[in-house]
PyMOL commands that place a pseudoatom at each C-alpha (Angstrom):
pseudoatom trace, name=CA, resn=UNK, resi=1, chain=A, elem=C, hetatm=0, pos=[-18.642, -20.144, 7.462]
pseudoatom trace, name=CA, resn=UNK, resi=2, chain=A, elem=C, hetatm=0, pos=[-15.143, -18.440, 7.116]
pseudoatom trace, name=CA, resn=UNK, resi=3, chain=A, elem=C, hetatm=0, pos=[-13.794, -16.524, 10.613]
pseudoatom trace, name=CA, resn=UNK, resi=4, chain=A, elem=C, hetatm=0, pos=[-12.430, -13.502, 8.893]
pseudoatom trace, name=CA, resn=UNK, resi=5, chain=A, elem=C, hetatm=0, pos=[-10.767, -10.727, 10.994]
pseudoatom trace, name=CA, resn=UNK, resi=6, chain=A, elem=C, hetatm=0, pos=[-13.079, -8.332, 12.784]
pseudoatom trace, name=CA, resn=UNK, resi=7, chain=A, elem=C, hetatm=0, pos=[-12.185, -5.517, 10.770]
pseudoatom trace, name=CA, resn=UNK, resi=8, chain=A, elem=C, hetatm=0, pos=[-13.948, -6.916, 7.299]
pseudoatom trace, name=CA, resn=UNK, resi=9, chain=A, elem=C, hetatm=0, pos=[-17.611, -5.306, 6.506]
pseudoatom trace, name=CA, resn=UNK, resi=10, chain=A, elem=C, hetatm=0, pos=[-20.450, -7.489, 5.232]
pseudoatom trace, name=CA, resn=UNK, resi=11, chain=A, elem=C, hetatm=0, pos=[-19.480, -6.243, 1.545]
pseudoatom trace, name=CA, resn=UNK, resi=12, chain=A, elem=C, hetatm=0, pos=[-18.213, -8.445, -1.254]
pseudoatom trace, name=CA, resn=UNK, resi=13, chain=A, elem=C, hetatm=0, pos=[-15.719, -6.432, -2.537]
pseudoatom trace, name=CA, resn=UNK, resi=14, chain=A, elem=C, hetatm=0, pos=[-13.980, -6.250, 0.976]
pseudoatom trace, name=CA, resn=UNK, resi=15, chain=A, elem=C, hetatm=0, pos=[-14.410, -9.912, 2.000]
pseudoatom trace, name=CA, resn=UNK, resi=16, chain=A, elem=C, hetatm=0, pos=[-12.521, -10.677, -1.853]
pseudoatom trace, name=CA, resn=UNK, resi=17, chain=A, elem=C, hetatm=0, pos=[-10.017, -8.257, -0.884]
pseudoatom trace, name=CA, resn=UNK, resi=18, chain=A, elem=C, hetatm=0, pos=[-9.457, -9.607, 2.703]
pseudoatom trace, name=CA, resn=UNK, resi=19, chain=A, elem=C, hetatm=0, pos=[-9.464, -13.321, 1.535]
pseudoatom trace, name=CA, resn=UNK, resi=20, chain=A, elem=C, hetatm=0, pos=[-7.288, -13.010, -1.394]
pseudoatom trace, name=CA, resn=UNK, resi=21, chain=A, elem=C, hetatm=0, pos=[-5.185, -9.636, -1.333]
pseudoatom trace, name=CA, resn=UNK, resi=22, chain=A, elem=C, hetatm=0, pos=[-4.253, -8.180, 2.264]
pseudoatom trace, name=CA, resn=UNK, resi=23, chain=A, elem=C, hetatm=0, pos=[-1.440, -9.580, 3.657]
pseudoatom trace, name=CA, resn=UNK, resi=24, chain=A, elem=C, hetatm=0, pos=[-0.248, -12.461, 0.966]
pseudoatom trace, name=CA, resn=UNK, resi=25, chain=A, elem=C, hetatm=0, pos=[3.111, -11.327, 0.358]
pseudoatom trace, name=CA, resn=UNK, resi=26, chain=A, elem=C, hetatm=0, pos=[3.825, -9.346, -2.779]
pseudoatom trace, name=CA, resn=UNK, resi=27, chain=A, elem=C, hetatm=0, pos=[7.157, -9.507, -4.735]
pseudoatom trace, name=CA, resn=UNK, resi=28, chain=A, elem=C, hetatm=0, pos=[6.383, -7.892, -8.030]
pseudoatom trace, name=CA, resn=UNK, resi=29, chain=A, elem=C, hetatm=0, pos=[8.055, -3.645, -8.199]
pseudoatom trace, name=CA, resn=UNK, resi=30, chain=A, elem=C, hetatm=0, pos=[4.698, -2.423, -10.142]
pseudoatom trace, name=CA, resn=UNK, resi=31, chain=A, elem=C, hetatm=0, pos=[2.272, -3.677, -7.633]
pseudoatom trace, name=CA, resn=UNK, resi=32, chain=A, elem=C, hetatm=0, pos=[4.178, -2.710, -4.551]
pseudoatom trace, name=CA, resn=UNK, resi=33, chain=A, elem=C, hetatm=0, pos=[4.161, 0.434, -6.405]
pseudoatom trace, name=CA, resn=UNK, resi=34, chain=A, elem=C, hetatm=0, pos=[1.059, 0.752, -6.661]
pseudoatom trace, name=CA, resn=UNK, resi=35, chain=A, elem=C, hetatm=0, pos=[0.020, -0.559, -2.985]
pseudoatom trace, name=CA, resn=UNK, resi=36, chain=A, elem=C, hetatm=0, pos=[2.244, 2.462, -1.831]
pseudoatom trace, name=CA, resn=UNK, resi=37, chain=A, elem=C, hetatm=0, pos=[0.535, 5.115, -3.766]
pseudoatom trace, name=CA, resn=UNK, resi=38, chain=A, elem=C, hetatm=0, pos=[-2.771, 3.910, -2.830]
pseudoatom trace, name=CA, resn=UNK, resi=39, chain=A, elem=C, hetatm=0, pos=[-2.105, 3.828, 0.773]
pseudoatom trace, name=CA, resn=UNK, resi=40, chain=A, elem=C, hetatm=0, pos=[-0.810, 7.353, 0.383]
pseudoatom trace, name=CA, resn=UNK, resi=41, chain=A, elem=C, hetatm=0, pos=[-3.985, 7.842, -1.681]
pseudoatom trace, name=CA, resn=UNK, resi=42, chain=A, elem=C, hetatm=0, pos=[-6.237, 6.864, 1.641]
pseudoatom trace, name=CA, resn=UNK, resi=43, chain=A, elem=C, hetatm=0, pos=[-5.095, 8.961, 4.143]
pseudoatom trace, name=CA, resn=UNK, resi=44, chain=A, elem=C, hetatm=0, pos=[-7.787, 10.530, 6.097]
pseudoatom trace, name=CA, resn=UNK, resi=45, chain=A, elem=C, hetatm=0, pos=[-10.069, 8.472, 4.397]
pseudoatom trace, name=CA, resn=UNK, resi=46, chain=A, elem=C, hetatm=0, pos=[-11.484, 4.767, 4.732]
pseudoatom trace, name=CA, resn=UNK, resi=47, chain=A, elem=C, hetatm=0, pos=[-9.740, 1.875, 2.379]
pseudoatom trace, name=CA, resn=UNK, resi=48, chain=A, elem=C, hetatm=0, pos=[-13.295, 1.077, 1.203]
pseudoatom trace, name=CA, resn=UNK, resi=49, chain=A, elem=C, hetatm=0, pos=[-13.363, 4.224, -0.518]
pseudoatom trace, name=CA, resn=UNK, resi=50, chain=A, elem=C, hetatm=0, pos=[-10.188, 3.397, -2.232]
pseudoatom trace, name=CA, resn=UNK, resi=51, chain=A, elem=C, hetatm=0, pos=[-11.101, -0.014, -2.487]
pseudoatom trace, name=CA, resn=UNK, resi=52, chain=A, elem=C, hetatm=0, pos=[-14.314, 1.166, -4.899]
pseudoatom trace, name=CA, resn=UNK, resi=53, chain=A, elem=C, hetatm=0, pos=[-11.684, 3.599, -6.735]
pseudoatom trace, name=CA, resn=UNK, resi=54, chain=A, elem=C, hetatm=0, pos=[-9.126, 1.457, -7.197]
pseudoatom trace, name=CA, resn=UNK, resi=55, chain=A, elem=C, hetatm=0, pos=[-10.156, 0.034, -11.182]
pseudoatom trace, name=CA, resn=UNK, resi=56, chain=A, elem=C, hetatm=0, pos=[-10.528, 4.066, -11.614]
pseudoatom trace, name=CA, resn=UNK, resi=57, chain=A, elem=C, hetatm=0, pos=[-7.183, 4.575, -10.255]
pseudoatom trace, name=CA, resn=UNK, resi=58, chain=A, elem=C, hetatm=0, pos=[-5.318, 1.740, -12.244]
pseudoatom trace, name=CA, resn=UNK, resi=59, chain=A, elem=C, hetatm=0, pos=[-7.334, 3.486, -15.842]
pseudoatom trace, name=CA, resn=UNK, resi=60, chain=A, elem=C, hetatm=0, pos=[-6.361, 6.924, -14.189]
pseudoatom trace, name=CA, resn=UNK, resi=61, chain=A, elem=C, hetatm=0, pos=[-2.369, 6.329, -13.504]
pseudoatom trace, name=CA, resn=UNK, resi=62, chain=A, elem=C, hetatm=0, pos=[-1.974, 4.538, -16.323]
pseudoatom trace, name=CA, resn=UNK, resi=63, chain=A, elem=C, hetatm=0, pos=[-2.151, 0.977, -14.478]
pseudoatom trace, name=CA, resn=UNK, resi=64, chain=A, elem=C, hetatm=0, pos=[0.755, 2.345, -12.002]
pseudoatom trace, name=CA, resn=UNK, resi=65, chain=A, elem=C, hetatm=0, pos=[3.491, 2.181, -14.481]
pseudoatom trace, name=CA, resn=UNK, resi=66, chain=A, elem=C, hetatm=0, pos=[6.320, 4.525, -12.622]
pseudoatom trace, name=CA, resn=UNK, resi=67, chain=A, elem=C, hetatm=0, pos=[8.006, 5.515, -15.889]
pseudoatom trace, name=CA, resn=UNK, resi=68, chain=A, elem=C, hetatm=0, pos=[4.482, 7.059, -17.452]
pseudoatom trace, name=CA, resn=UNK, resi=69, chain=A, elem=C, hetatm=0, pos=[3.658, 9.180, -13.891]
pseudoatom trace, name=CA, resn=UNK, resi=70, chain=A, elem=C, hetatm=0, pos=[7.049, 10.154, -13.651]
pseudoatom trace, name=CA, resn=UNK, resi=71, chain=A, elem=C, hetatm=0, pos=[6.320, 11.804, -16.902]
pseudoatom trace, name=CA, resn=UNK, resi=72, chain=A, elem=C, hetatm=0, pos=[3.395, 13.443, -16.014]
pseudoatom trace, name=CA, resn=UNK, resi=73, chain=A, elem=C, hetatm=0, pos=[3.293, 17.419, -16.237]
pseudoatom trace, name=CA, resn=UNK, resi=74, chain=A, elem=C, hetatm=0, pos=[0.779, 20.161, -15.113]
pseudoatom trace, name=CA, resn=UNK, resi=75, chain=A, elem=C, hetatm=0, pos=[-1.652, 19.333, -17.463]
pseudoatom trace, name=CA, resn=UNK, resi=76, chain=A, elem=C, hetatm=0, pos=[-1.889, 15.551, -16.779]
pseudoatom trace, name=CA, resn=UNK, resi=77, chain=A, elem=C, hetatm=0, pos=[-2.259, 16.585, -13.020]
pseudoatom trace, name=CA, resn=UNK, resi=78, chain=A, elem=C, hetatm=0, pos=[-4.644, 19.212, -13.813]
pseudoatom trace, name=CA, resn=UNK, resi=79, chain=A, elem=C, hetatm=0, pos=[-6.888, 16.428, -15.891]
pseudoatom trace, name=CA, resn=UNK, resi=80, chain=A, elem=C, hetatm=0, pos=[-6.901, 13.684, -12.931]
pseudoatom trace, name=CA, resn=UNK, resi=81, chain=A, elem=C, hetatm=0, pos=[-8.313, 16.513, -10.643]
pseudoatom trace, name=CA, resn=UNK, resi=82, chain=A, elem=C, hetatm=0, pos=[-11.275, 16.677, -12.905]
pseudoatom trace, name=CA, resn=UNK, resi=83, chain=A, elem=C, hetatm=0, pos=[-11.734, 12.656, -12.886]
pseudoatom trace, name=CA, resn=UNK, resi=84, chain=A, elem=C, hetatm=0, pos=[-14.182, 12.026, -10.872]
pseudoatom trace, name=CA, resn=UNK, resi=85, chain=A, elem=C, hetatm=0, pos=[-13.092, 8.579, -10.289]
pseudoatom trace, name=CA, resn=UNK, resi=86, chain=A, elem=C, hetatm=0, pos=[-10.614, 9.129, -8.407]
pseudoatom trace, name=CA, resn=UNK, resi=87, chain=A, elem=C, hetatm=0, pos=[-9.797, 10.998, -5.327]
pseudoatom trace, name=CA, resn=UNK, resi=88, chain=A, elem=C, hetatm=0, pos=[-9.262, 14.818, -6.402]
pseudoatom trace, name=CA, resn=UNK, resi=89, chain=A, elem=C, hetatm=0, pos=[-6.709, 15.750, -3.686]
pseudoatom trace, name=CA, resn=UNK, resi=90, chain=A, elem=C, hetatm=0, pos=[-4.374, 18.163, -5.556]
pseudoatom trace, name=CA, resn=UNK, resi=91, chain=A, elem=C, hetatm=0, pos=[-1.229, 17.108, -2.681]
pseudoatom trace, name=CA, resn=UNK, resi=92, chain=A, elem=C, hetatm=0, pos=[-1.817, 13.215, -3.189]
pseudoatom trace, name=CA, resn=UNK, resi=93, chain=A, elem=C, hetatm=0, pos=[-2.010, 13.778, -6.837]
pseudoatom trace, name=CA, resn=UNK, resi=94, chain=A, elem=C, hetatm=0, pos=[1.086, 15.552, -6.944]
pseudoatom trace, name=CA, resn=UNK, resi=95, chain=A, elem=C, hetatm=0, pos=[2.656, 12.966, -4.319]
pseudoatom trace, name=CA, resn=UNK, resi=96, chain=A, elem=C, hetatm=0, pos=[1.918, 10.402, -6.889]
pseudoatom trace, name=CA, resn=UNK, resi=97, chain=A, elem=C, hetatm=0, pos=[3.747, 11.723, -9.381]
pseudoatom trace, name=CA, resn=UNK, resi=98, chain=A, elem=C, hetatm=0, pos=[7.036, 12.649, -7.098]
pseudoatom trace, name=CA, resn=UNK, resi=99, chain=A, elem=C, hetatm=0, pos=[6.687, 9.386, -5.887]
pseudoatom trace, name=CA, resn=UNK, resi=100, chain=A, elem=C, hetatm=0, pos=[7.142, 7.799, -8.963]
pseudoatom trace, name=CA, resn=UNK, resi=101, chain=A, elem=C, hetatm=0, pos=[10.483, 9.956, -9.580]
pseudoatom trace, name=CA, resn=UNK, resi=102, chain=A, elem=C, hetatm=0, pos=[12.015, 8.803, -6.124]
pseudoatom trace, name=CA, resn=UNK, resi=103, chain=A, elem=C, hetatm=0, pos=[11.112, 5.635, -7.242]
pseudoatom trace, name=CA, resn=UNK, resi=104, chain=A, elem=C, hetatm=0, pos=[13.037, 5.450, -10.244]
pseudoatom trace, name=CA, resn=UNK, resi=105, chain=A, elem=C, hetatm=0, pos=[15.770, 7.239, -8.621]
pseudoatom trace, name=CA, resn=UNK, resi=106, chain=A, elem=C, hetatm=0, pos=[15.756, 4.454, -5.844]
pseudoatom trace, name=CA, resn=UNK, resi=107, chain=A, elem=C, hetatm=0, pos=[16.037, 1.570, -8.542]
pseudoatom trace, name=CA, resn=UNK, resi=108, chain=A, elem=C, hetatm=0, pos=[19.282, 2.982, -9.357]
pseudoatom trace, name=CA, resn=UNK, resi=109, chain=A, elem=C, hetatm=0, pos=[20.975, 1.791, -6.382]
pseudoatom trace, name=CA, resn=UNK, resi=110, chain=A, elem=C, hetatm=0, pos=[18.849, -1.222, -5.550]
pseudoatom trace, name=CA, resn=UNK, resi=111, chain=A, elem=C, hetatm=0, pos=[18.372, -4.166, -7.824]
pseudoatom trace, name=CA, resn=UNK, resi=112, chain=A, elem=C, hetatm=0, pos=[14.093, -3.529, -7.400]
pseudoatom trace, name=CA, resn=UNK, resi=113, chain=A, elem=C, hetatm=0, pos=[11.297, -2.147, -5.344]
pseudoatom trace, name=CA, resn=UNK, resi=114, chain=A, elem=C, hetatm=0, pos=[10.827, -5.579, -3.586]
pseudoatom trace, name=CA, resn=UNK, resi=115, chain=A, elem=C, hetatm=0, pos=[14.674, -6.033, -2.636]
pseudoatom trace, name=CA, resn=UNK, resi=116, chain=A, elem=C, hetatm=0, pos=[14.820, -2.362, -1.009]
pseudoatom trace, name=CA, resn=UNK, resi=117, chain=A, elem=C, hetatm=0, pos=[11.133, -2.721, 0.898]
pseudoatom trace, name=CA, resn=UNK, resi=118, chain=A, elem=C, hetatm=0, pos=[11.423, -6.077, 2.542]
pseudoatom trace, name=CA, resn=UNK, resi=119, chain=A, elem=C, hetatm=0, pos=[14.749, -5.296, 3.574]
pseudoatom trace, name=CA, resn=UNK, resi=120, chain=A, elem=C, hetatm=0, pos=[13.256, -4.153, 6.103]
pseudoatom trace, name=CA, resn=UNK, resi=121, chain=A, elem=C, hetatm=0, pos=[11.760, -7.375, 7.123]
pseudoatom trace, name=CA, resn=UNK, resi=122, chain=A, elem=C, hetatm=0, pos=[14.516, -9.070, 6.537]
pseudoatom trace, name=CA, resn=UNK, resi=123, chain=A, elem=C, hetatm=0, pos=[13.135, -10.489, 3.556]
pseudoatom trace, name=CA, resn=UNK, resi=124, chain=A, elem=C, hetatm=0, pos=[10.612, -12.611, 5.088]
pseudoatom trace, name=CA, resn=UNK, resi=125, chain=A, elem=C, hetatm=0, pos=[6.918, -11.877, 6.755]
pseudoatom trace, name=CA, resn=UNK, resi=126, chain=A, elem=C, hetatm=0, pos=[6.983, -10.938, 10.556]
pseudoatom trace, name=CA, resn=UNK, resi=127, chain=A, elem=C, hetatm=0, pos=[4.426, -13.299, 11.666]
pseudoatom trace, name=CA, resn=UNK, resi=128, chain=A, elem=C, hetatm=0, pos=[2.134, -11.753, 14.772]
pseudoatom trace, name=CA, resn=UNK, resi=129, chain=A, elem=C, hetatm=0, pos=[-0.293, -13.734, 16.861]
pseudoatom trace, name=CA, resn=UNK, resi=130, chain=A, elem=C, hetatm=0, pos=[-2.658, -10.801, 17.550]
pseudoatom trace, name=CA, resn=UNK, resi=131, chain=A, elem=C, hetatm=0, pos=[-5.794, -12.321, 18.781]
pseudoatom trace, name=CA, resn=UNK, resi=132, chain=A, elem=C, hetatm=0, pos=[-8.065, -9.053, 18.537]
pseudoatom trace, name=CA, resn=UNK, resi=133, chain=A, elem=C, hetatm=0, pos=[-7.985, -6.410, 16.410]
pseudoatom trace, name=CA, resn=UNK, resi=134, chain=A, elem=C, hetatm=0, pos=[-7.278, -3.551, 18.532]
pseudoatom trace, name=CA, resn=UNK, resi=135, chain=A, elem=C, hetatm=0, pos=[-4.210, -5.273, 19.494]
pseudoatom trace, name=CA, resn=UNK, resi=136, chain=A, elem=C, hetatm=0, pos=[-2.873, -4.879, 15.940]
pseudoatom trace, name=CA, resn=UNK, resi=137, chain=A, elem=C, hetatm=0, pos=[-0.557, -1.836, 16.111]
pseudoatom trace, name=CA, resn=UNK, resi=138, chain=A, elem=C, hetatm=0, pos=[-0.668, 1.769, 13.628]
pseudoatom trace, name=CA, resn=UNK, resi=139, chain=A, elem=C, hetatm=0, pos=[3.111, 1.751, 13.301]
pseudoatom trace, name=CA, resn=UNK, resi=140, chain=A, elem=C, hetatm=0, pos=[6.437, -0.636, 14.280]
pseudoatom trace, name=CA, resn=UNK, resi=141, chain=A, elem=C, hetatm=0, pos=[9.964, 0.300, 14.063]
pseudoatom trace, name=CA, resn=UNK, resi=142, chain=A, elem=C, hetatm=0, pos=[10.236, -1.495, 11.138]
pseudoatom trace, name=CA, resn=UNK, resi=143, chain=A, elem=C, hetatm=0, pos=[7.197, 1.037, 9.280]
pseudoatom trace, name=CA, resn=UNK, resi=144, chain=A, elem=C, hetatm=0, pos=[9.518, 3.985, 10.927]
pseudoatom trace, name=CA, resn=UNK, resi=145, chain=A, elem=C, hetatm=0, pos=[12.382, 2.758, 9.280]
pseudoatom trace, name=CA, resn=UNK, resi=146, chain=A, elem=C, hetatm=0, pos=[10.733, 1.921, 5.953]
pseudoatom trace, name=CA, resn=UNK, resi=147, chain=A, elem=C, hetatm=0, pos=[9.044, 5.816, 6.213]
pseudoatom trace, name=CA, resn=UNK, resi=148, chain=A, elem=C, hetatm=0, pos=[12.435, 7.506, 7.297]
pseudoatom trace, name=CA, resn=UNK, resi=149, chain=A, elem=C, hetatm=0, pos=[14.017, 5.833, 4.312]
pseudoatom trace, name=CA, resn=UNK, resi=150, chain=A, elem=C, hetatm=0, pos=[11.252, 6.702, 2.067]
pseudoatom trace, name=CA, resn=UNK, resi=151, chain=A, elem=C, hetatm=0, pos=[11.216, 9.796, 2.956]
pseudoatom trace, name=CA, resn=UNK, resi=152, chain=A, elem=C, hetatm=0, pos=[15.080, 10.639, 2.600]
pseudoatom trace, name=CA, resn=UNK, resi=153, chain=A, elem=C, hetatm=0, pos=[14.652, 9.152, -0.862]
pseudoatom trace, name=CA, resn=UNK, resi=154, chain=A, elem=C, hetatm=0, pos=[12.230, 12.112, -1.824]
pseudoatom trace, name=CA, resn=UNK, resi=155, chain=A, elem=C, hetatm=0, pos=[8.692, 10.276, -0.927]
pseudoatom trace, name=CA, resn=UNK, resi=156, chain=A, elem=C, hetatm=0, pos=[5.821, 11.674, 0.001]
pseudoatom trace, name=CA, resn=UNK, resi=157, chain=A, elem=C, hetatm=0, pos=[2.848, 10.660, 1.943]
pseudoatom trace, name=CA, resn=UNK, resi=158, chain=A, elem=C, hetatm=0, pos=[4.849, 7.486, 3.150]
pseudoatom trace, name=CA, resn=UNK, resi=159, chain=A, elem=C, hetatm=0, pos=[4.725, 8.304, 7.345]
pseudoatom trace, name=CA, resn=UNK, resi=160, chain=A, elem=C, hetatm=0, pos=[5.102, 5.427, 9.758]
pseudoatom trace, name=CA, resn=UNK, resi=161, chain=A, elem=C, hetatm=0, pos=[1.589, 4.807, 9.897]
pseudoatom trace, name=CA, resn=UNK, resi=162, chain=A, elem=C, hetatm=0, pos=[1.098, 5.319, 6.086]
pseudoatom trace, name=CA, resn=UNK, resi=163, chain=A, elem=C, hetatm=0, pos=[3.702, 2.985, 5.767]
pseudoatom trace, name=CA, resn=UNK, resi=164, chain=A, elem=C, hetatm=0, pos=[2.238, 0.124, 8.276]
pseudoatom trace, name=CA, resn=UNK, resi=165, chain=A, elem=C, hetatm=0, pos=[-0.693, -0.174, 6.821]
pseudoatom trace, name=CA, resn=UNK, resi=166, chain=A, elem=C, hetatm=0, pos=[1.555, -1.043, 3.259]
pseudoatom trace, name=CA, resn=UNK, resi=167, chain=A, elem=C, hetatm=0, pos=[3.338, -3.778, 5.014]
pseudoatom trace, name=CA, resn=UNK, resi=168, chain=A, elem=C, hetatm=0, pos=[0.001, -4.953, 6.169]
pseudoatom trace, name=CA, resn=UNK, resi=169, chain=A, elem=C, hetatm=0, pos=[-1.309, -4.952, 2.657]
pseudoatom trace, name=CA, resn=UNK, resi=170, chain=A, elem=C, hetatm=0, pos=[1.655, -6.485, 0.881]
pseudoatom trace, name=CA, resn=UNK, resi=171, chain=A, elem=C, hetatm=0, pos=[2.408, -9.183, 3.441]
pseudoatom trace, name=CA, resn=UNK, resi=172, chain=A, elem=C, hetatm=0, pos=[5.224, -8.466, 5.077]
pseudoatom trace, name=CA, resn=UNK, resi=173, chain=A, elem=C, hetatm=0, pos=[3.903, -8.454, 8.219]
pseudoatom trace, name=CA, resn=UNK, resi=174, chain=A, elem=C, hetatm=0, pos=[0.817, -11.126, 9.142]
pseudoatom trace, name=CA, resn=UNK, resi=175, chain=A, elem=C, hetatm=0, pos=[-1.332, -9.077, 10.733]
pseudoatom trace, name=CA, resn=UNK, resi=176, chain=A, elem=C, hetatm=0, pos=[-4.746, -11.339, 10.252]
pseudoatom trace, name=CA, resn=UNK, resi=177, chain=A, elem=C, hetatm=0, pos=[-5.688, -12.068, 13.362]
pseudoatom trace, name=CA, resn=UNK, resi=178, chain=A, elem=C, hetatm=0, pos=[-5.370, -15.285, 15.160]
pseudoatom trace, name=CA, resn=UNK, resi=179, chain=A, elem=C, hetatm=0, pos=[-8.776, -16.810, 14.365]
pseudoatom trace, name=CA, resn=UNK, resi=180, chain=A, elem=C, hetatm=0, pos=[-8.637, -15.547, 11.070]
pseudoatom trace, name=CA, resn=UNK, resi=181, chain=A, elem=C, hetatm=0, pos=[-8.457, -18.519, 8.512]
pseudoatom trace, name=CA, resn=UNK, resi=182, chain=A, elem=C, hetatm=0, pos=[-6.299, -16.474, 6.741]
pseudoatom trace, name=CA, resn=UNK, resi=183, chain=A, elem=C, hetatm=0, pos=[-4.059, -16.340, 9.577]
pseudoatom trace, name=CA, resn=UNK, resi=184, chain=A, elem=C, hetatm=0, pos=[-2.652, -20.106, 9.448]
pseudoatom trace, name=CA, resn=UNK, resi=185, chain=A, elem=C, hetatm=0, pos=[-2.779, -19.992, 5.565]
pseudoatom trace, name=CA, resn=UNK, resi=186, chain=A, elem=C, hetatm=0, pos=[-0.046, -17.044, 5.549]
pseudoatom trace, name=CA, resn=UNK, resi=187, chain=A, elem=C, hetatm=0, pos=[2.184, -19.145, 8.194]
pseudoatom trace, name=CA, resn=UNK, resi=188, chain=A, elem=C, hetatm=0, pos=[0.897, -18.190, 11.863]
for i in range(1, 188): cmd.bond("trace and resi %d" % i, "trace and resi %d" % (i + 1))
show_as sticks, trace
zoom trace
């Protein structure tokens, strides 16, 4: 039987996402993209919620293709707070859609997505040795500094804890725990 970390429910869906998603790093601009907006997307809420969403999310934002939301006016908004599977939070919505703006703003001063975020990792995984969970941390330095840029840039929903849990996700921090077999597979 697989040692996962502590923090993965008895539930399929989670254990997949766990085994095969969260924390492998991720290079490509569209899914970064869209790991940001989700994260933004589960703020006061749990990531199993999003987790169940997500399919519904990709059909909703039109697979998380910046240039489409960018484009999206009142009435596009106005439709995806009527879908009910998504999450109907007018502010995130509207993040979403500013978000992909600053985004394509951003790309015209840095070559992609992927160069400008793990910058701030110095382009390769910080590698923890946490050996419980509730040693794992809500924010570094490195999630300030990723949020205070984000923000500048015109961002929204991106705060230092926000942006933590992104780095998490995306791999550039390995935050699986020690006895996590995970862990050694992402270079602990």
């Amino acid at each position: 039987m697989k040692k996962r970390c502590a923090w993965v429910p008895d539930d399929t869906l989670y254990k997949d996402y766990h085994d095969t998603e969260w924390g492998r790093p991720v290079h490509d601009d569209r899914s970064l993209f869209e790991n940001l907006i989700l994260d933004g997307m589960q703020a006061g809420l749990s990531w199993a919620i999003i987790l169940k969403k997500r399919q519904n999310f990709r059909a909703a934002f039109d697979n998380f293709d910046p240039e489409k939301i960018a484009s999206y006016d009142k009435m596009k908004i106005e439709s995806l707070l009527h879908d009910k599977g998504i999450i109907r939070n007018r502010l995130k919505i509207e993040s979403a859609v500013k978000n992909a703006r600053a985004y394509l703003e951003l790309l015209k001063e840095y070559e992609s997505f992927d160069a400008y975020v793990w910058s701030f990792v110095t382009r390769s995984p910080i590698q923890n040795a946490w050996k419980t969970i509730q040693e794992i941390p809500a924010k570094t330095k490195e999630s300030e500094a990723l949020s205070r840029s984000l923000l500048q840039s015109g961002f929204r929903f991106v705060g230092p804890t926000i942006c933590y849990a992104f780095m998490q996700a995306v791999g550039m921090v390995n935050d699986h725990t020690v006895e996590c077999f995970r862990y050694k597979e992402l270079g602990g």
